[in-house]
C-alpha positions in Angstrom: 29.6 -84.3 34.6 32.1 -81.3 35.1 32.7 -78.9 32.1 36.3 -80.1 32.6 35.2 -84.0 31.6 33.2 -82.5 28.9 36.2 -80.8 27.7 38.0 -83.8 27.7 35.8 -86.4 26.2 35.2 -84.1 23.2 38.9 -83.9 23.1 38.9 -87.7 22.8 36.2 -88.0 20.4 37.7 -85.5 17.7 41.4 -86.8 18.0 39.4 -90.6 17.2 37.6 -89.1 14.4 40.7 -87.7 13.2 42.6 -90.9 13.1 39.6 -93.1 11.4 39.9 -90.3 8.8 43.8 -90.6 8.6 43.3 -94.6 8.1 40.3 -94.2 5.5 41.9 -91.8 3.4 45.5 -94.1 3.5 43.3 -97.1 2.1 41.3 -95.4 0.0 43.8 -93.4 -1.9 46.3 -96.3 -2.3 43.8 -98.6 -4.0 40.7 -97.8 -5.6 37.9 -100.2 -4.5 34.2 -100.3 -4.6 32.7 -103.1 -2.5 29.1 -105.0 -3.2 28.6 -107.4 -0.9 31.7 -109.4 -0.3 33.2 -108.6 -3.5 35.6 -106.4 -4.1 36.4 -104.7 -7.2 40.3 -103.4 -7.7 40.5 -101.3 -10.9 43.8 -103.5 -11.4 42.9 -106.4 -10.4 40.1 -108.4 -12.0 39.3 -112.6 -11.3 37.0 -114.1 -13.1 36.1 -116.3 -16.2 34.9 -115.5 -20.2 33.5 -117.6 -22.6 33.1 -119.2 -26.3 31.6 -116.2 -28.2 29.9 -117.8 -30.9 27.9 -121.2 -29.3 24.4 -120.7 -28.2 24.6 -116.8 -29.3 21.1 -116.2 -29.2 17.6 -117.8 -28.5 15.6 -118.0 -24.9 18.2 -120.7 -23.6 21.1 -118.6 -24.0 20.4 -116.1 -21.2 18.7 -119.0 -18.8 21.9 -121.0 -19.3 24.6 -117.9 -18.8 22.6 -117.4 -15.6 23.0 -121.0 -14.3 26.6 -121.0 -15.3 27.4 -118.1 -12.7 25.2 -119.5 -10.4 27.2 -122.1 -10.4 30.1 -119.7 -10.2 29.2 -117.4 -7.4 30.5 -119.7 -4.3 34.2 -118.3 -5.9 33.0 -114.7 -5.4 34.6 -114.1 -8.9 34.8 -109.5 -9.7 34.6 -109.8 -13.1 33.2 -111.3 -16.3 34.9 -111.3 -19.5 31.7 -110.9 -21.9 32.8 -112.2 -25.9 30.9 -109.9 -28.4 30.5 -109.0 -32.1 28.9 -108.2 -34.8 26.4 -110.4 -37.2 25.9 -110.1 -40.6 22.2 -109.5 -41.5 21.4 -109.0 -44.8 24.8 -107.7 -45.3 25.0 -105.3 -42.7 26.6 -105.7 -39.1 24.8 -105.8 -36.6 24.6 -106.5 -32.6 22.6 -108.3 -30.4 21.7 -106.2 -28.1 19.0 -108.2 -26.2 21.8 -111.1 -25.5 24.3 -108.5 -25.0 22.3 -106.3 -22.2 20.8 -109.4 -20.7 24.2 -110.6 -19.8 25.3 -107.6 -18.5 22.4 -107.6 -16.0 23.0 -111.4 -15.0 26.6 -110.1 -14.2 25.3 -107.2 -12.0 22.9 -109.5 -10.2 26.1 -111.6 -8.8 28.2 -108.6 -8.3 30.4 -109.0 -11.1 31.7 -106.0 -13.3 31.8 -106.8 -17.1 35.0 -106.8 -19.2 33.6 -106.0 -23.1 35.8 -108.5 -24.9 35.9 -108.4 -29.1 36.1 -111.7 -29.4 36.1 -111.5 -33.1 38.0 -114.5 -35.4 35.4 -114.8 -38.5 32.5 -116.7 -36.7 29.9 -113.9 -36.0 27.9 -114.4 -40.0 25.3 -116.0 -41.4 26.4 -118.7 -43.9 25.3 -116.6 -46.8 27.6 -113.5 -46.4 31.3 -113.3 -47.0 33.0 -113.1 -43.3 32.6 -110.0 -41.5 36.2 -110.4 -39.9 38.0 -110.2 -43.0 40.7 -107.5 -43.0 38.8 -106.6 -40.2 41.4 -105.5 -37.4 42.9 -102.8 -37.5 40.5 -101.4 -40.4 38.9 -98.1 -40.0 35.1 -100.4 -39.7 37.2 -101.8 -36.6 37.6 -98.3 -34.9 34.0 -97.1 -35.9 32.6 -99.6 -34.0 34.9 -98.8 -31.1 33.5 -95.0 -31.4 30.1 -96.9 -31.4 30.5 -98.8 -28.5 32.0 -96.3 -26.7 29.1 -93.8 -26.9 27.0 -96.2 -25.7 28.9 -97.8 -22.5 30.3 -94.7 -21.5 29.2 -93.5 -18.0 28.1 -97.4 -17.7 29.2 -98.4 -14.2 28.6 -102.3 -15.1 32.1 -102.2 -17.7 35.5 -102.1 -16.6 37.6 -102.4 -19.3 37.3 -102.7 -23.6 39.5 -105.6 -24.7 40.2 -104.2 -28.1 40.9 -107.5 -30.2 41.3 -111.2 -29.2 44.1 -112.7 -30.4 44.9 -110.7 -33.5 48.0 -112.6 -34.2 46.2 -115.2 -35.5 46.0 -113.8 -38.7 44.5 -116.9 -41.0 41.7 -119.4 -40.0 38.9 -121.1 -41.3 35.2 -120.0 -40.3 32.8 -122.3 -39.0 31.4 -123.2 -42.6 35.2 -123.8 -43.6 35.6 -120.6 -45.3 39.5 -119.2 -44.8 39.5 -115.7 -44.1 42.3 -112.8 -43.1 41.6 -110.9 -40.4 44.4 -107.9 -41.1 43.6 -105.0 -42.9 46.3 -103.7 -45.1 47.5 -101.3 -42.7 48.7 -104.5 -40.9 51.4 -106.2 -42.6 54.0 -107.2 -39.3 53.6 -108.0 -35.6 54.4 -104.2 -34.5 51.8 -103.1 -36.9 49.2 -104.8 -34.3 50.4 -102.3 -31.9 50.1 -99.4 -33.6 46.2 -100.4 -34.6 45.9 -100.8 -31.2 47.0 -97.2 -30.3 45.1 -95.8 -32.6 41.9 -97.6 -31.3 42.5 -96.2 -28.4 43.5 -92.6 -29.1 39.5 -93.0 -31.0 37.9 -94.6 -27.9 39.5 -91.6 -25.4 38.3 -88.8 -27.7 35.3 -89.5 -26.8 35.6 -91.1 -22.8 39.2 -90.3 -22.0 39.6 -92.2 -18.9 38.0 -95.9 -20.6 40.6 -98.7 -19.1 41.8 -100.8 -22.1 43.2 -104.2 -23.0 45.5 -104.8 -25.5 47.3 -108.4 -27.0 49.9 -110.0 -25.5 53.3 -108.3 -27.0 55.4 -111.3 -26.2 53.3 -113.8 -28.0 53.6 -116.3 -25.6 50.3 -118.4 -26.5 51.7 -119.1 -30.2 55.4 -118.7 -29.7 56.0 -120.3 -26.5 59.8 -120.7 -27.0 61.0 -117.9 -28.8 63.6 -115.5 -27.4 61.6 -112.9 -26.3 63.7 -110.7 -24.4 65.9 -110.0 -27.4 63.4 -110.1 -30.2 63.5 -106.5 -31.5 59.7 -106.7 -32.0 59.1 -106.7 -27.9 61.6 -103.9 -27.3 59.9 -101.4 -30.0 56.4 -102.6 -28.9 57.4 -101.6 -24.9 59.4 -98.8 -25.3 56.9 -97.2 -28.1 53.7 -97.2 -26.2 54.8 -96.0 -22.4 52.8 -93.2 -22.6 49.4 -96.0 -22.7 50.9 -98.2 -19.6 48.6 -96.2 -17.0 45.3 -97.0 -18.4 46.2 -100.6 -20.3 46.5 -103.7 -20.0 48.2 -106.4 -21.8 46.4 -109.5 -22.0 48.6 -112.8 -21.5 46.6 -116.4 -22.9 48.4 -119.7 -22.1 47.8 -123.2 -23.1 49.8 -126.2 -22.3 52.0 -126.4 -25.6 53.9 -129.7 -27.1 57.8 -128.6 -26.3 59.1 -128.5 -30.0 62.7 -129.9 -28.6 61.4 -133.1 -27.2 57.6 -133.1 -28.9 56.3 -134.1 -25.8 54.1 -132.0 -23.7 55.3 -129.1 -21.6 53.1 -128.1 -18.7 55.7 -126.0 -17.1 54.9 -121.9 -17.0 57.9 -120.1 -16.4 57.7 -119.0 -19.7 55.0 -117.4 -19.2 56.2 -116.1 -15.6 59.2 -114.4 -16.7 57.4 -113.2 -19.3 54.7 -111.0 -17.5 57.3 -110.2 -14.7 59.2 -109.0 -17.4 56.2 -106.2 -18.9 55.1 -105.8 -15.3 58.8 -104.8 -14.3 58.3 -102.3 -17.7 55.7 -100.2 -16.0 52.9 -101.8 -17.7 49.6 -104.1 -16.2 49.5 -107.0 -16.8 46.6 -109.3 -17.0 45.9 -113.4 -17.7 43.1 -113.3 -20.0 42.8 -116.6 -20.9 43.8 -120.0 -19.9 43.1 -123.3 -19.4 42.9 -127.1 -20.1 43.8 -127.7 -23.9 42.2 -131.3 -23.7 38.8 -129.7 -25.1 40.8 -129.9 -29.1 43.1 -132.7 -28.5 45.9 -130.5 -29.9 47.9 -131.9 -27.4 48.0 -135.3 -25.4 48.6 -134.1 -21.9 46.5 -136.2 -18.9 44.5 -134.5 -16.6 46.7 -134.3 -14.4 49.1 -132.3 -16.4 46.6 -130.1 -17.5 45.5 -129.7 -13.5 48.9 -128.9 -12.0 49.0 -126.1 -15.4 46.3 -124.3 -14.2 46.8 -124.8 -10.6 50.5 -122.9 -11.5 48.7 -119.8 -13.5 46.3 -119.4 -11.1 48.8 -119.5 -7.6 51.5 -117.2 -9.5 48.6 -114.6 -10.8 47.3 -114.5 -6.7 50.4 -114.6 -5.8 51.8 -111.5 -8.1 48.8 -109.4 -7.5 47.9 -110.4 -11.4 44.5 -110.9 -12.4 42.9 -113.5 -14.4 40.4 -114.7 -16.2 39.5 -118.8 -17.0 38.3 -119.8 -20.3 35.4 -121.4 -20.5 33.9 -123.6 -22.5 30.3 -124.9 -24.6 29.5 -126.9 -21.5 28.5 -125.3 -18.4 32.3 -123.4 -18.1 34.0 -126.9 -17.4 31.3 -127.2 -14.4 29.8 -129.6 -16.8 30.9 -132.8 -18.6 32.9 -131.4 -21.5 35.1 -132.5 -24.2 36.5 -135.7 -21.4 36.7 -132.7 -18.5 34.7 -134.2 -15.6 31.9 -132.3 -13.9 32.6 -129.7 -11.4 36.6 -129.6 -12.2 37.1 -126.1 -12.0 35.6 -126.0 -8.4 38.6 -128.8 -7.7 41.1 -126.9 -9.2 40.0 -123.6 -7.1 40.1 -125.5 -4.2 43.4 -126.6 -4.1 45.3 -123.1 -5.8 45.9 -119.9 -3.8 42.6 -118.6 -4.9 
């Protein structure tokens, strides 16, 4: 070979290097991905499932069946897990279950799925012998401390994703699951915007001490317990949006949807464009948005919709999510994540509802 097709092949070779590092660097700076396996993991963009918090919370089975419920799972390649915790009263003091929690977390890791810390929190995590733990719980100052707690110790942790600060703190009354009523508001919190501004403060706690921890706050627009209301109006929405910009970057706010009864007719309502305009609406504001919970509402009979209805509901939230580039996240239930025979939901009929959505 001639110096001069030397010269030239190197040539080649460094202007083909050049533009696989032009392409690499285009897709890797526009979207921040880390792949295992098949899976890809978006920083904005999470699919998966969560779960009831307080059934089965601890024991040898609880592990063994969270393990067989993703098994079950994994055909859908799902990126994330949103994994309910809190604390239990023991002898008066809170505590965690750290062997359930940890053991979860490494069940998600072995199918490739990144962990979503959800305080899934509404008066059930007690023995029967101590007043509720959740009482004037959000928002309180206990609240935060065990933010700053549970910071220290998943910071760095490559296996979490995001901290979903609260669930549904709207819900303000309730009864426990020994029929005690409790109030989960401390008396910082006296209105809806005051949820917000507990939620800020969480946060500014949580980034003293790992500034960059991705976070998920409530829905603002209260679309799973005021489905109908004028949202777009209602000063509440416009303070909580316009006050906390300076979060949008690192936040999300966390949509649930159930089919409701439409108050107008009292029949069911399994249309979402509610809930579509909605999170176009905070998305359009600067602000991710997230679909943290949904599903079939047949498991309380709260609402007499068929199968059907509650099929082509969850076929709708899933296809608009996929198709907006909005994550989402199914609730699941006591029986095998409604891949088991459940409250009248037949066996396997999340796998049929994945199959025929955009998913």
């Amino acid at each position: 070979m001639s110096k001069y097709d030397l010269t030239v092949t190197f040539t080649v070779f460094l202007l083909c290097a050049l533009l696989v590092n032009i392409v690499f660097s285009q897709s890797t700076a526009s979207q921040p991905i880390q792949s295992i396996g098949e899976i890809l993991y978006d920083v904005h963009l999470w699919y998966g499932t969560g779960e009831v918090p307080y059934l089965e919370t601890s024991g040898n089975g609880a592990l063994s069946r969270f393990r067989s419920c993703l098994e079950r799972q994994a055909r859908w390649n799902f990126n994330t897990h949103r994994l309910c915790i809190c604390p239990y009263m023991v002898g008066g003091e809170a505590k965690w279950d750290w062997d359930l929690i940890n053991g979860k977390i490494e069940i998600c890791r072995e199918f490739g799925q990144k962990v979503i810390i959800d305080m899934h929190h509404e008066g059930y995590c007690y023995d029967s012998d101590q007043d509720s733990y959740a009482k004037g719980y959000f928002g309180s100052e206990r609240w935060i401390q065990d933010w700053r707690d549970l910071t220290r110790i998943f910071k760095g942790n490559p296996d979490i994703v995001a901290f979903e600060l609260y669930n549904e703190p709207f819900i303000r009354w309730g009864k426990d699951s020994f029929g005690k009523t409790y109030d989960i508001w401390d008396s910082s919190v006296t209105d809806y915007p005051d949820i917000f501004d507990a939620y800020a403060r969480c946060t500014d706690a949580i980034r003293e001490i790992d500034p960059g921890r991705t976070v998920i706050w409530g829905d603002p627009l209260l679309c799973n317990i005021l489905p109908y209301m004028d949202w777009v109006n209602n000063p509440h929405h416009a303070y909580i949006l316009e006050t906390y910009v300076p979060y949008a970057d690192n936040m999300h706010f966390a949509f649930h949807r159930y089919p409701p009864i439409e108050p107008e007719t009292d029949k069911p309502w399994t249309g979402v464009q509610k809930l579509f305009e909605a999170m176009e609406y905070v998305k359009n504001k600067g602000f991710n948005v997230w679909l943290g919970e949904f599903g079939p509402d047949n498991y309380g009979a709260t609402t007499p919709l068929s199968l059907e209805e509650e099929e082509e509901f969850v076929i709708s939230c899933i296809n608009f999510c996929v198709d907006n580039n909005i994550g989402f996240s199914l609730w699941s239930y006591w029986n095998d994540h409604y891949m088991g025979d459940a409250f009248g939901v037949p066996l396997g009929w999340y796998d049929e509802i994945l199959e025929q959505s955009n998913y």
